[in-house]
Biopython code that builds the backbone (N, CA, C, O; Angstrom):
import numpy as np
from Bio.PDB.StructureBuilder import StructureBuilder

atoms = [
    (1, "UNK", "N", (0.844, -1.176, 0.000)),
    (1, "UNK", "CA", (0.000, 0.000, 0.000)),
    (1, "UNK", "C", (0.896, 1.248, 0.000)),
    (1, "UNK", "O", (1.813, 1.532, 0.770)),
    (2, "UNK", "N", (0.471, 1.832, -0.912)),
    (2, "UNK", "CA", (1.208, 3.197, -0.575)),
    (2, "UNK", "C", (0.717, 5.023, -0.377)),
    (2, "UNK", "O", (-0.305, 5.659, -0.633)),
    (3, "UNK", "N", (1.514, 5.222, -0.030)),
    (3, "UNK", "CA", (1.097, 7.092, 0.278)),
    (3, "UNK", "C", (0.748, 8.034, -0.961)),
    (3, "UNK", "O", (1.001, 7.871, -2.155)),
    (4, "UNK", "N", (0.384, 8.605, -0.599)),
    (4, "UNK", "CA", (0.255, 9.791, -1.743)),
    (4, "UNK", "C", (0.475, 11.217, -1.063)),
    (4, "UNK", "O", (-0.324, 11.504, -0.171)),
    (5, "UNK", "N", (1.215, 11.907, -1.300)),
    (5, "UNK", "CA", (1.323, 13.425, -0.782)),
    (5, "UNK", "C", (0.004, 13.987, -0.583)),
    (5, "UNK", "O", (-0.897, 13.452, -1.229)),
    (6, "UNK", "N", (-0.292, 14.932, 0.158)),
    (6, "UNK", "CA", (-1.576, 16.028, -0.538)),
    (6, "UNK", "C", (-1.243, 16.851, -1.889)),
    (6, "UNK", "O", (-0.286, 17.437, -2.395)),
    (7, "UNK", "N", (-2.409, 16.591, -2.137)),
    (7, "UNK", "CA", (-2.416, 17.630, -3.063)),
    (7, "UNK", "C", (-2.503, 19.120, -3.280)),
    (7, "UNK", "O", (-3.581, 19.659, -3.532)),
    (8, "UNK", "N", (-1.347, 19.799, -3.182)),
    (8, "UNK", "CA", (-1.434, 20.854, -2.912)),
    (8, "UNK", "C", (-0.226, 21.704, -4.251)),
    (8, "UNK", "O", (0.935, 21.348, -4.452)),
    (9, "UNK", "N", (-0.640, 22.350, -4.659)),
    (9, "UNK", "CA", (-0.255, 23.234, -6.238)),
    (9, "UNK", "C", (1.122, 23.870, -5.550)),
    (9, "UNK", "O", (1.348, 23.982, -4.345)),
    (10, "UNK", "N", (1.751, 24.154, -6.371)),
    (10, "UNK", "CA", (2.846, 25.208, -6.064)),
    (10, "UNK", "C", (2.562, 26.355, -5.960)),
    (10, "UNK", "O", (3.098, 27.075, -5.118)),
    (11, "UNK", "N", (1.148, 27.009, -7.265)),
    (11, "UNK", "CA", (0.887, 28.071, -6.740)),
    (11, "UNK", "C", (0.160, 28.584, -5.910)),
    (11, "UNK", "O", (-0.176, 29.768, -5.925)),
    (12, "UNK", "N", (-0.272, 27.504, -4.834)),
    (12, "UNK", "CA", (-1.102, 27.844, -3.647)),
    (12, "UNK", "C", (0.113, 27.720, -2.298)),
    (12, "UNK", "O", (-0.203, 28.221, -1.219)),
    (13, "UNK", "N", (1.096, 27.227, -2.403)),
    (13, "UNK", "CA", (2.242, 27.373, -1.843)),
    (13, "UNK", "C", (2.557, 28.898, -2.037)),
    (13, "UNK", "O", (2.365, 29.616, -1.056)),
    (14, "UNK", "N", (2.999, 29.446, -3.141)),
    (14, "UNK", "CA", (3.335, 30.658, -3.408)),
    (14, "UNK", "C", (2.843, 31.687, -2.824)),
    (14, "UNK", "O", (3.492, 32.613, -2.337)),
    (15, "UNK", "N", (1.399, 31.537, -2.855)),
    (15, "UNK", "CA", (0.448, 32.781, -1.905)),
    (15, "UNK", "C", (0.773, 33.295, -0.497)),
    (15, "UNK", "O", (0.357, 34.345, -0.007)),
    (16, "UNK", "N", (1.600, 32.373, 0.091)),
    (16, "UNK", "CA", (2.392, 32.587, 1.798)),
    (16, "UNK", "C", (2.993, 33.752, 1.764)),
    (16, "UNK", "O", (3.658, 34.031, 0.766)),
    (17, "UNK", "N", (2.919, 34.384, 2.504)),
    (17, "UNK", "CA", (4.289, 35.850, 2.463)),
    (17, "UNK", "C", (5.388, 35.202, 3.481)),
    (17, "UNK", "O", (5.516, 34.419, 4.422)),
    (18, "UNK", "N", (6.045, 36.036, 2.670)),
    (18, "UNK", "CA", (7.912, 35.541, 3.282)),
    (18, "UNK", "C", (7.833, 34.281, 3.807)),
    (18, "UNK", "O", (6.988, 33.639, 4.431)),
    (19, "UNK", "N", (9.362, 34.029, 3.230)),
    (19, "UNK", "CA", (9.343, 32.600, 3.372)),
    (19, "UNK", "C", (9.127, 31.593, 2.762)),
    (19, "UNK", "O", (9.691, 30.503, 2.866)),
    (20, "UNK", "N", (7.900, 32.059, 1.770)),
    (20, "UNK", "CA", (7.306, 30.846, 1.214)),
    (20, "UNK", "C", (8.504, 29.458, 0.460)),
    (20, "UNK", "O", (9.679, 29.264, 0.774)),
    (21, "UNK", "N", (7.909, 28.919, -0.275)),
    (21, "UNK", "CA", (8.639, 27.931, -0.980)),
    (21, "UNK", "C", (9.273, 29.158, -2.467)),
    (21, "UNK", "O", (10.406, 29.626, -2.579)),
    (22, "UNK", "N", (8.370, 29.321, -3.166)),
    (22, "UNK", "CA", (8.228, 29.841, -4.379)),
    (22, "UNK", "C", (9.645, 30.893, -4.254)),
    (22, "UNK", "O", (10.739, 30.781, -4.805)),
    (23, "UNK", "N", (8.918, 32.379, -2.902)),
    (23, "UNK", "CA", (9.804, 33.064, -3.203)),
    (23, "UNK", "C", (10.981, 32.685, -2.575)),
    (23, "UNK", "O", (11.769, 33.623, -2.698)),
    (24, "UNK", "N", (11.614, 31.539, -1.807)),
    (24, "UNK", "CA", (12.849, 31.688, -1.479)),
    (24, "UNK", "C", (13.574, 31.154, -2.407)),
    (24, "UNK", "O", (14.799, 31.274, -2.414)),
    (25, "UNK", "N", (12.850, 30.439, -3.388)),
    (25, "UNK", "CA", (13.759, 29.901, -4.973)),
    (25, "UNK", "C", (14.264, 30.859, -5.577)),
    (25, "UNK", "O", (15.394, 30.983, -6.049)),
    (26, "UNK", "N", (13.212, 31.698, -5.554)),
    (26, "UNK", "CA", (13.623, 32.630, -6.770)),
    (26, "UNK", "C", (14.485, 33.615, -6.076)),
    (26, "UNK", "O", (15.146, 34.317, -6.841)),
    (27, "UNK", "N", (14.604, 33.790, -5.069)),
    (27, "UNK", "CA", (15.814, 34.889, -4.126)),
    (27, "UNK", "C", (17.112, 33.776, -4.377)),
    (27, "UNK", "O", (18.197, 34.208, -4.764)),
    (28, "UNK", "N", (16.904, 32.333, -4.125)),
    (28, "UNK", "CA", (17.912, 31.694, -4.724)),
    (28, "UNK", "C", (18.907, 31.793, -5.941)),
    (28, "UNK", "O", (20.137, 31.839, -5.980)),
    (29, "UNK", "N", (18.054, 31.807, -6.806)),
    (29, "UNK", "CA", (18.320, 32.224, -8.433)),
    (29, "UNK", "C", (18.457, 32.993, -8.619)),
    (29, "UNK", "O", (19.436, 33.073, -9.362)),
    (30, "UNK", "N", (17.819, 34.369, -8.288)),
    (30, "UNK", "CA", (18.549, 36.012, -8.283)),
    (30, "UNK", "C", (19.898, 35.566, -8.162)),
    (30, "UNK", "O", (20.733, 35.536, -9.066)),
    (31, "UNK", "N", (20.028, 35.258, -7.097)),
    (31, "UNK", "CA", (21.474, 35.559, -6.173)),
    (31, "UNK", "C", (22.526, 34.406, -6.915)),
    (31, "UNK", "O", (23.728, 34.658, -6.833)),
    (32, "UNK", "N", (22.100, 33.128, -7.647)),
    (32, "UNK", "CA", (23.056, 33.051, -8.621)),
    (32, "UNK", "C", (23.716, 33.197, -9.945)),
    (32, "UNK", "O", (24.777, 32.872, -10.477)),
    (33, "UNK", "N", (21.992, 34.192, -10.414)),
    (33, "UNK", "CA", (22.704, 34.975, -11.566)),
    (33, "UNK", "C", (23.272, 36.208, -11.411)),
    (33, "UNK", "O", (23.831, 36.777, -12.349)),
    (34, "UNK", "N", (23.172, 36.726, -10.190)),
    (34, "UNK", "CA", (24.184, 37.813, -9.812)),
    (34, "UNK", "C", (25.597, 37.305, -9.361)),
    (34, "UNK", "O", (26.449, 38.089, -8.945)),
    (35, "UNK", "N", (25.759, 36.242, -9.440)),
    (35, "UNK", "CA", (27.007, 35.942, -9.077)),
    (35, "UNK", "C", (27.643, 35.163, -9.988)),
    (35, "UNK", "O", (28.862, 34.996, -9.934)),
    (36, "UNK", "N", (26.752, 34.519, -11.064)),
    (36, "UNK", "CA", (27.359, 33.929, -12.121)),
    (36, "UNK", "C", (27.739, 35.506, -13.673)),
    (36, "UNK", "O", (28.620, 35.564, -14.531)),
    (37, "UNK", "N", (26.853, 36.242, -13.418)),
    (37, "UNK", "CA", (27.145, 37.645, -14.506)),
    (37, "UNK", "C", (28.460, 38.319, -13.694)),
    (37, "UNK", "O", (29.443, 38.779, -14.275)),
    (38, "UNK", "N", (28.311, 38.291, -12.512)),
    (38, "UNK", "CA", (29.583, 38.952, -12.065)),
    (38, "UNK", "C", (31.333, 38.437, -12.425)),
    (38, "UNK", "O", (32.381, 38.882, -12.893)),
    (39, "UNK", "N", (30.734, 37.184, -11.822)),
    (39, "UNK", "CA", (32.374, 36.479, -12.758)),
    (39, "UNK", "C", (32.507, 36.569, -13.723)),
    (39, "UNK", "O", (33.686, 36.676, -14.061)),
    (40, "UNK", "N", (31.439, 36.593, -14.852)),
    (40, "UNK", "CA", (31.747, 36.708, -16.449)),
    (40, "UNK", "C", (32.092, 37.660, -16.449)),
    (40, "UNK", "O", (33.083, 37.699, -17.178)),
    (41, "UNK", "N", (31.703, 39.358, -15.698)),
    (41, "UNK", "CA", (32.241, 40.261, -16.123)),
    (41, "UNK", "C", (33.403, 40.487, -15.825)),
    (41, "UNK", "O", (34.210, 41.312, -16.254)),
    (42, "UNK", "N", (33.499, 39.260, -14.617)),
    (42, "UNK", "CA", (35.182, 40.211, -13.398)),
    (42, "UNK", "C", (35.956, 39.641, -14.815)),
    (42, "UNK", "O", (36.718, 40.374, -15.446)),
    (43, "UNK", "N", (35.633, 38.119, -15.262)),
    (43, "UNK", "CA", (36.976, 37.293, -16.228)),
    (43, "UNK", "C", (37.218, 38.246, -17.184)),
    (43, "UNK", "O", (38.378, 38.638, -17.316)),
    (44, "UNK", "N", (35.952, 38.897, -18.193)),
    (44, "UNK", "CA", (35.951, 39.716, -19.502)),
    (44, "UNK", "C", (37.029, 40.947, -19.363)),
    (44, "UNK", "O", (37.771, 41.429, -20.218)),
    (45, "UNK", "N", (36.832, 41.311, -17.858)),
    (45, "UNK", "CA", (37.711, 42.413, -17.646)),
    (45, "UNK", "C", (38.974, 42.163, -17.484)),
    (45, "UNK", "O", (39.807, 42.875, -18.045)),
    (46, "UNK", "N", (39.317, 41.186, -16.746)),
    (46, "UNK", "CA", (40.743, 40.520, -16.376)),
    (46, "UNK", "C", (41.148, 40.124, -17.621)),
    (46, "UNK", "O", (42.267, 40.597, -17.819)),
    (47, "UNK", "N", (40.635, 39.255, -18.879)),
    (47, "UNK", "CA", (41.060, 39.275, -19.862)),
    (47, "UNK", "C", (41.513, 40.500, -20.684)),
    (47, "UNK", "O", (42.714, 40.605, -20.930)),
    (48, "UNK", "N", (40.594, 41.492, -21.156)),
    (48, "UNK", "CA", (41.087, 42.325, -21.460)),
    (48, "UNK", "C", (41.754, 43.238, -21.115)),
    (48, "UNK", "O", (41.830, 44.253, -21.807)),
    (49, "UNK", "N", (42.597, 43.057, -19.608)),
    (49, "UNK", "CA", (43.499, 43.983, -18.968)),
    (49, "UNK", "C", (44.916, 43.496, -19.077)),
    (49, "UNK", "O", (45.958, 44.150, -19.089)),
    (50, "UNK", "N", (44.643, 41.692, -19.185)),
    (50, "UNK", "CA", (45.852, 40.766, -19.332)),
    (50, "UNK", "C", (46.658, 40.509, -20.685)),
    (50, "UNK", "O", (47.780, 40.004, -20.722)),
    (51, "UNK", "N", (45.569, 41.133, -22.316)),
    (51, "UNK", "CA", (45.970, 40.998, -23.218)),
    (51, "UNK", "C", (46.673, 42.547, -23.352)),
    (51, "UNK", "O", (47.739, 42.796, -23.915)),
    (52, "UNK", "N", (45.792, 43.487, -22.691)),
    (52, "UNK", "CA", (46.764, 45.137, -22.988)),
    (52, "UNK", "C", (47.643, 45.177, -22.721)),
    (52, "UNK", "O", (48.507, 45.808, -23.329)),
    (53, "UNK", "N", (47.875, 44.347, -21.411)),
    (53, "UNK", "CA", (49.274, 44.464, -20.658)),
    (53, "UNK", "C", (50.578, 43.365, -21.645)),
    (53, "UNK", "O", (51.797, 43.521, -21.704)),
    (54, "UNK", "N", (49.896, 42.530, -22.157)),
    (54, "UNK", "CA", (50.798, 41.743, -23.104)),
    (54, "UNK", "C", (51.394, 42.589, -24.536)),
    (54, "UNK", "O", (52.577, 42.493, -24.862)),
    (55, "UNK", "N", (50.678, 43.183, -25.101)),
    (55, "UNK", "CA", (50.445, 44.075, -26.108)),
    (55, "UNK", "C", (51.628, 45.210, -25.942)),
    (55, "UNK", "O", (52.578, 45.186, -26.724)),
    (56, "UNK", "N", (51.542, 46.270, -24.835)),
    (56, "UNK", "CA", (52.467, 46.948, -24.110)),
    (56, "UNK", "C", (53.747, 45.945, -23.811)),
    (56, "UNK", "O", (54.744, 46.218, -24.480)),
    (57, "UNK", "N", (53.789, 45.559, -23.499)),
    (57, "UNK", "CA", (55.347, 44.797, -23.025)),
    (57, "UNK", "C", (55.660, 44.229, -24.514)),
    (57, "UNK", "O", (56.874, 44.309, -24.699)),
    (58, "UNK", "N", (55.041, 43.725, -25.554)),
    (58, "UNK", "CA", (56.197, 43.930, -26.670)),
    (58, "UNK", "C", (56.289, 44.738, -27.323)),
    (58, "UNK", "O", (57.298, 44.906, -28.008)),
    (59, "UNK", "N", (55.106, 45.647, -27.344)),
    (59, "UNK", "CA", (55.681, 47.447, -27.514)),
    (59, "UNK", "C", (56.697, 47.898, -27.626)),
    (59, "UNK", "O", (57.258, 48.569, -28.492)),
    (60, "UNK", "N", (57.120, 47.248, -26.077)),
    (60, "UNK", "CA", (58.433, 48.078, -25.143)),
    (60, "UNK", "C", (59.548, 47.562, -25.598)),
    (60, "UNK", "O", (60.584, 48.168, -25.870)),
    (61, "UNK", "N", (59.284, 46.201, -25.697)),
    (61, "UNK", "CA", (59.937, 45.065, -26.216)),
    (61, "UNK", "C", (60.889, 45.639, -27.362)),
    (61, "UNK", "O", (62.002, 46.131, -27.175)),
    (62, "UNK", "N", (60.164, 45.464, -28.714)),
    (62, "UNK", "CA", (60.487, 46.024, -29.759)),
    (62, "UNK", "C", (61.105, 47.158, -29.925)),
    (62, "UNK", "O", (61.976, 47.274, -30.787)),
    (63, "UNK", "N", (60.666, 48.378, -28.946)),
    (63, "UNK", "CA", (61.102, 49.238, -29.222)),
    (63, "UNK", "C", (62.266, 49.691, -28.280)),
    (63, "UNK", "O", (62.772, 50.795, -28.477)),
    (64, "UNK", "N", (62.739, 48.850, -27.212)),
    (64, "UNK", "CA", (63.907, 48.805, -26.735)),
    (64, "UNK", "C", (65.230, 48.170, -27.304)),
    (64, "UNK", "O", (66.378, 48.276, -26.873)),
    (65, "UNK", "N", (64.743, 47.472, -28.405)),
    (65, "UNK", "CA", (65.665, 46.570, -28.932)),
    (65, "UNK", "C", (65.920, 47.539, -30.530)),
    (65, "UNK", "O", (66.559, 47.204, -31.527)),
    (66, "UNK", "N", (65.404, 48.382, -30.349)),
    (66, "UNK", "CA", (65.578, 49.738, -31.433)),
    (66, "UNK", "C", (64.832, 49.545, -32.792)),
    (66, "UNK", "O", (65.056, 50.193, -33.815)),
    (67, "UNK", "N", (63.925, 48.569, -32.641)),
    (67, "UNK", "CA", (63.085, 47.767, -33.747)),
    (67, "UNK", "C", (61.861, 48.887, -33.927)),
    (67, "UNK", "O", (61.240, 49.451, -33.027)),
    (68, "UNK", "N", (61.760, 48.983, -34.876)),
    (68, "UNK", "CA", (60.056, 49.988, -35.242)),
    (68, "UNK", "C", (59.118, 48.840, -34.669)),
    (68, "UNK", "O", (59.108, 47.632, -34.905)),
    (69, "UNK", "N", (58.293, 49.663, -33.796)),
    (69, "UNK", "CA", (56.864, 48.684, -33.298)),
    (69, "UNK", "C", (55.989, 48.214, -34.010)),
    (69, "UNK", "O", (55.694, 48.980, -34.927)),
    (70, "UNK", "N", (55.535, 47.451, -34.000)),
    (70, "UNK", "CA", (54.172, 46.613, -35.148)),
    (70, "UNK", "C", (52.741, 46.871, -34.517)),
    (70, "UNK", "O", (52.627, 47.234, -33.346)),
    (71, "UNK", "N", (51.840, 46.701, -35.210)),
    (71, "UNK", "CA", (50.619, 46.651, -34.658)),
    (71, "UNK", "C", (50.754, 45.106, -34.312)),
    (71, "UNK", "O", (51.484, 44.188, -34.686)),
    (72, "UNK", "N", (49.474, 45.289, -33.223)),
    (72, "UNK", "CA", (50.043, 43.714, -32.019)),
    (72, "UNK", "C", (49.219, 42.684, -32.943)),
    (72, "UNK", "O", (48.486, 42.869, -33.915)),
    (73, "UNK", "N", (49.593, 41.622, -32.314)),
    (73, "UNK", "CA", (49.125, 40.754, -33.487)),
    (73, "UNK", "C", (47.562, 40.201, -33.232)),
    (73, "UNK", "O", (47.124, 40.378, -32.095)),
    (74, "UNK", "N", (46.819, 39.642, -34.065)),
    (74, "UNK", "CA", (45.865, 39.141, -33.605)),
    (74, "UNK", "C", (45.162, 38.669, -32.708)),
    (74, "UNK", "O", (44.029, 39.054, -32.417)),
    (75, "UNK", "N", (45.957, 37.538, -32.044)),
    (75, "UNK", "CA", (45.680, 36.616, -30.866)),
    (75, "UNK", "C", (45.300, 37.888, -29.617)),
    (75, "UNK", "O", (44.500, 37.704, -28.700)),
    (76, "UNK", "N", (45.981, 39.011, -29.819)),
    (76, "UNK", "CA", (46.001, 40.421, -28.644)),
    (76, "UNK", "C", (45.009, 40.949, -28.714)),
    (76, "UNK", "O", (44.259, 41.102, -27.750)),
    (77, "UNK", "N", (44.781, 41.346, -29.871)),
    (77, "UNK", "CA", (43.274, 42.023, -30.604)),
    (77, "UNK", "C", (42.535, 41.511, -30.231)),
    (77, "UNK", "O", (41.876, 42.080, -29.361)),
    (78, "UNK", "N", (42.146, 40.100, -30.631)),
    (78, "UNK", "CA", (40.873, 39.089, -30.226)),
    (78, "UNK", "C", (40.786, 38.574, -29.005)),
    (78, "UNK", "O", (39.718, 38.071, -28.654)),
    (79, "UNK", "N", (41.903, 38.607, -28.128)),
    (79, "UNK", "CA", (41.599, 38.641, -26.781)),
    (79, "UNK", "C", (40.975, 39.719, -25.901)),
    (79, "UNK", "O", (40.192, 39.554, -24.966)),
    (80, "UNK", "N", (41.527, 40.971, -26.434)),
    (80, "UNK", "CA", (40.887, 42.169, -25.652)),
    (80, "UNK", "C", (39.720, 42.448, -25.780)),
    (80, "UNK", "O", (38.998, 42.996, -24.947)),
    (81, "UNK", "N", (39.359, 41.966, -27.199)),
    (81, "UNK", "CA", (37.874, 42.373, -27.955)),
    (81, "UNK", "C", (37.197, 41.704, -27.038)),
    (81, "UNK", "O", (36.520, 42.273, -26.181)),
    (82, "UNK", "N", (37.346, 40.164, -27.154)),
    (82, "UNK", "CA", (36.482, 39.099, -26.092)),
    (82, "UNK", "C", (36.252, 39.542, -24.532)),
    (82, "UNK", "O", (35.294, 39.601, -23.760)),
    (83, "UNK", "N", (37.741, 39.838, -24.490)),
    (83, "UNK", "CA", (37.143, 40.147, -23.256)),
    (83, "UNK", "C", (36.664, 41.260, -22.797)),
    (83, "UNK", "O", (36.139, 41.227, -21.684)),
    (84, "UNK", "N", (36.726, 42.585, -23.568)),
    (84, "UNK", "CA", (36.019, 43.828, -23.156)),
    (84, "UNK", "C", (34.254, 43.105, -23.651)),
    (84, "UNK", "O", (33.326, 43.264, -22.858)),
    (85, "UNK", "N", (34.072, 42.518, -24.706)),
    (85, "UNK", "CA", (32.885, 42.190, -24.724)),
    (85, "UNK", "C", (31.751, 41.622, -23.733)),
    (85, "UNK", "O", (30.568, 41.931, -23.597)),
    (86, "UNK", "N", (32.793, 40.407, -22.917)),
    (86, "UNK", "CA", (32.324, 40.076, -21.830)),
    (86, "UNK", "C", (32.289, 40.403, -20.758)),
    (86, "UNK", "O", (31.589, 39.898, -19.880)),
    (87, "UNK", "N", (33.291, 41.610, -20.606)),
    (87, "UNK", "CA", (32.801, 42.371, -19.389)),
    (87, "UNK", "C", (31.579, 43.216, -19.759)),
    (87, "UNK", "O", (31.101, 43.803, -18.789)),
    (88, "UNK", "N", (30.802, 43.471, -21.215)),
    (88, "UNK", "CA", (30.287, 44.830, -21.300)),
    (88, "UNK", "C", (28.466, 43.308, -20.956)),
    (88, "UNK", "O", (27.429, 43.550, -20.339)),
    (89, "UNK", "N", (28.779, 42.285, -21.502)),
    (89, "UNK", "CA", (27.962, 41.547, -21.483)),
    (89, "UNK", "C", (27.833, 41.402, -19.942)),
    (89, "UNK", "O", (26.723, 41.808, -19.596)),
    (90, "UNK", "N", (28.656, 40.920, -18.786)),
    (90, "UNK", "CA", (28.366, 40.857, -17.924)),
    (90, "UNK", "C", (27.637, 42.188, -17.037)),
    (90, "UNK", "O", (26.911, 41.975, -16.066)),
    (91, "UNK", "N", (27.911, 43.370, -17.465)),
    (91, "UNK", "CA", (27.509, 44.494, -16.792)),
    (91, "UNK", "C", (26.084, 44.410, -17.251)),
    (91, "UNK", "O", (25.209, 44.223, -16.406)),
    (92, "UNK", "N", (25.743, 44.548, -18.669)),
    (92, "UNK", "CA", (24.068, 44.473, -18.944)),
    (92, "UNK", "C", (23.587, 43.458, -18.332)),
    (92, "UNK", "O", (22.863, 43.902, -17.441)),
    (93, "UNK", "N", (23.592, 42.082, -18.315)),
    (93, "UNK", "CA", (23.039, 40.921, -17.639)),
    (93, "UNK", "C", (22.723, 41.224, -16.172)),
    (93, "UNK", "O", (21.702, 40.880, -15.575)),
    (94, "UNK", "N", (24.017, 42.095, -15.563)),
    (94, "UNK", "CA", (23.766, 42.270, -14.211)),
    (94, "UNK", "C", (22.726, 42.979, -14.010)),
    (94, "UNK", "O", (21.872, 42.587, -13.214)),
    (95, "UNK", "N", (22.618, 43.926, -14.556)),
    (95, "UNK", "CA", (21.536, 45.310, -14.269)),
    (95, "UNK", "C", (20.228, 44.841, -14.547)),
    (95, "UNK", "O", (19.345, 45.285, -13.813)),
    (96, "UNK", "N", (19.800, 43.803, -15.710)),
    (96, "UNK", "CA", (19.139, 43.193, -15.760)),
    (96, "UNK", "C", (18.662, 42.899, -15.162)),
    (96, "UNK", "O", (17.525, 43.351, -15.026)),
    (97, "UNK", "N", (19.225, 41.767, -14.209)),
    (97, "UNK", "CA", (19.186, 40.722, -13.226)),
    (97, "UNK", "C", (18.730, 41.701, -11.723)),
    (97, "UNK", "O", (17.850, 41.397, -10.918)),
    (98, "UNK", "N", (19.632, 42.921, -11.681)),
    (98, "UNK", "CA", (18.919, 43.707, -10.101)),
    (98, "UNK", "C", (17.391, 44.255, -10.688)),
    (98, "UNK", "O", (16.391, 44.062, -9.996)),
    (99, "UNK", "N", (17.294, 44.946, -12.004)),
    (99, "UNK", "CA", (15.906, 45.245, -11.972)),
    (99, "UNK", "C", (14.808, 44.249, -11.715)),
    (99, "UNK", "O", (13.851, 44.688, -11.076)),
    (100, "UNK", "N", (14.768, 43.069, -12.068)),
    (100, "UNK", "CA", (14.092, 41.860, -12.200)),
    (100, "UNK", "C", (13.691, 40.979, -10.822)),
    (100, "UNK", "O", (12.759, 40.261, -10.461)),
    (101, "UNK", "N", (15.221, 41.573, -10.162)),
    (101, "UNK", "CA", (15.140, 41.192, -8.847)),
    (101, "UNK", "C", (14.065, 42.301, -7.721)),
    (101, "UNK", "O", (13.445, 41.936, -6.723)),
    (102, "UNK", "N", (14.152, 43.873, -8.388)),
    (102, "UNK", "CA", (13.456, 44.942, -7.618)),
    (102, "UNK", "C", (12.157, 44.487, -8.094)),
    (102, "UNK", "O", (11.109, 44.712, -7.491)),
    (103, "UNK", "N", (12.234, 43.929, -9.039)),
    (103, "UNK", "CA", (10.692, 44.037, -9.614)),
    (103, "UNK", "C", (9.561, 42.982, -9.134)),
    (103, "UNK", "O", (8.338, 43.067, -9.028)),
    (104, "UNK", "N", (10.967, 41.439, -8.771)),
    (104, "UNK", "CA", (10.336, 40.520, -8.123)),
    (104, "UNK", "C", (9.596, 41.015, -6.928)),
    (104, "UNK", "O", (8.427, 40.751, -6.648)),
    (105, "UNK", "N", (10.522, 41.857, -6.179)),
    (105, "UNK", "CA", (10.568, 41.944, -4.490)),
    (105, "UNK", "C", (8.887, 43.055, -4.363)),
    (105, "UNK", "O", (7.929, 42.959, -3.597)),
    (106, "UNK", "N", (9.206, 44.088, -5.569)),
    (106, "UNK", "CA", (7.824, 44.766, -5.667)),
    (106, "UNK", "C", (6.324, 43.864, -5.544)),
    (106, "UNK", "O", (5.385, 43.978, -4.756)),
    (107, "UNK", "N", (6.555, 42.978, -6.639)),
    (107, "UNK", "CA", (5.381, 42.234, -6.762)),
    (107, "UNK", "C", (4.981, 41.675, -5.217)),
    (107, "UNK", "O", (3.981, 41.989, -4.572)),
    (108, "UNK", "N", (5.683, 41.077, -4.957)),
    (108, "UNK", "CA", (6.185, 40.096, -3.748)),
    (108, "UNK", "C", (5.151, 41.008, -2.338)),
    (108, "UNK", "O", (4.060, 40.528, -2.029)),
    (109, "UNK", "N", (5.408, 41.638, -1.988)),
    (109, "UNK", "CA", (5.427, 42.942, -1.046)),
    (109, "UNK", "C", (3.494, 43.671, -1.261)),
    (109, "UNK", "O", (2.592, 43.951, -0.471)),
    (110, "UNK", "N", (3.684, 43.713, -2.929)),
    (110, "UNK", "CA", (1.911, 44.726, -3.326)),
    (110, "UNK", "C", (1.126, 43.007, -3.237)),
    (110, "UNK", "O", (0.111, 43.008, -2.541)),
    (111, "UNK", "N", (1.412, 41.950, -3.709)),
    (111, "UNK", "CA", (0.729, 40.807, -4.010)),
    (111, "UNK", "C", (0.275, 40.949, -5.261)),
    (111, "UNK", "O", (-0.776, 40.317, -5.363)),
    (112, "UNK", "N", (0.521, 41.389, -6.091)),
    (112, "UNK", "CA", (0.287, 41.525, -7.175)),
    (112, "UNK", "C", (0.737, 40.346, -7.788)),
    (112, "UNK", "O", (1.684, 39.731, -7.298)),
    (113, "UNK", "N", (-0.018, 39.832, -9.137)),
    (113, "UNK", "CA", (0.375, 38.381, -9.563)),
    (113, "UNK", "C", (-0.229, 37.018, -8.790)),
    (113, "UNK", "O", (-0.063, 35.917, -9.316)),
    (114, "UNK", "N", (-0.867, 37.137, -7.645)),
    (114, "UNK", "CA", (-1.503, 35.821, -6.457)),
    (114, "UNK", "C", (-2.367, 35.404, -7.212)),
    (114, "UNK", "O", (-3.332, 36.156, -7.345)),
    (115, "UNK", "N", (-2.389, 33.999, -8.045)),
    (115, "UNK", "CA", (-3.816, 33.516, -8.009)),
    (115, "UNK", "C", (-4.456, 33.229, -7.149)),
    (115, "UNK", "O", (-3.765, 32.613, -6.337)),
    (116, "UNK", "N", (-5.663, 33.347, -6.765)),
    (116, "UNK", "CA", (-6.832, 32.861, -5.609)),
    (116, "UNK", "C", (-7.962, 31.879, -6.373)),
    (116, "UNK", "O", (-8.259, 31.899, -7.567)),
    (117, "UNK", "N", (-8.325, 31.294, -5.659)),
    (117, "UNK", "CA", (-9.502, 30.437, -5.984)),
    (117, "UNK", "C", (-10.259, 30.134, -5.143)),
    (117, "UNK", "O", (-11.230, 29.426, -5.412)),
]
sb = StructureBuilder()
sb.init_structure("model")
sb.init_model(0)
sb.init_chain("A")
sb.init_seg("    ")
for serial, (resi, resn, name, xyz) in enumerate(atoms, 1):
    if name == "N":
        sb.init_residue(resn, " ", resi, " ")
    sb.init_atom(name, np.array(xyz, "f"), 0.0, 1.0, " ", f" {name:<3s}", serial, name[0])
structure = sb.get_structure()
């Protein structure tokens, strides 16, 4: 013989203030796409600070050794690009992610969105 749970919806779970099931997921998930956009942006930036700084040192390179300087080579270019990209990607995602989060916490707070039955 066996059990059966009650039957009870998630979104009648949800209707609880603070605390509930629903919203402590989603304060969950805020909080790891604010922390997963943040590393993408911290890496995008660290990349593109790690290829300038490579770029500059054979600059210096070259031009200590009395050599006319070159434009840097590709691999430098397409690293900085990437990674200024992904820092510019991580900054929008973030801002994203706090409005979405103000907007959750709004709803959350007026009850706006509760189905009833």
């Amino acid at each position: 013989m066996t059990r059966r749970a009650p039957a009870v919806s998630t979104v009648e779970k949800g209707n609880e203030r603070d605390g509930s099931p629903n919203q402590i997921g989603t304060n969950m998930m805020v909080k790891r796409f604010a922390a997963a956009f943040t590393i993408l942006g911290g890496s995008g930036a660290l990349a593109a600070v790690v290829f300038t700084i490579i770029s500059g040192a054979q600059y210096r390179f070259r031009e200590d050794q009395g050599l006319q300087p070159e434009y840097a080579p590709d691999f430098i270019v397409f690293g900085t690009y990437c990674g200024l990209w992904l820092f510019a990607l991580g900054v929008v995602a973030l801002a994203v992610t706090g409005i979405v989060a103000g907007a959750t916490r709004k709803c959350a707070k007026s009850g706006a969105g509760e189905v009833t039955r």
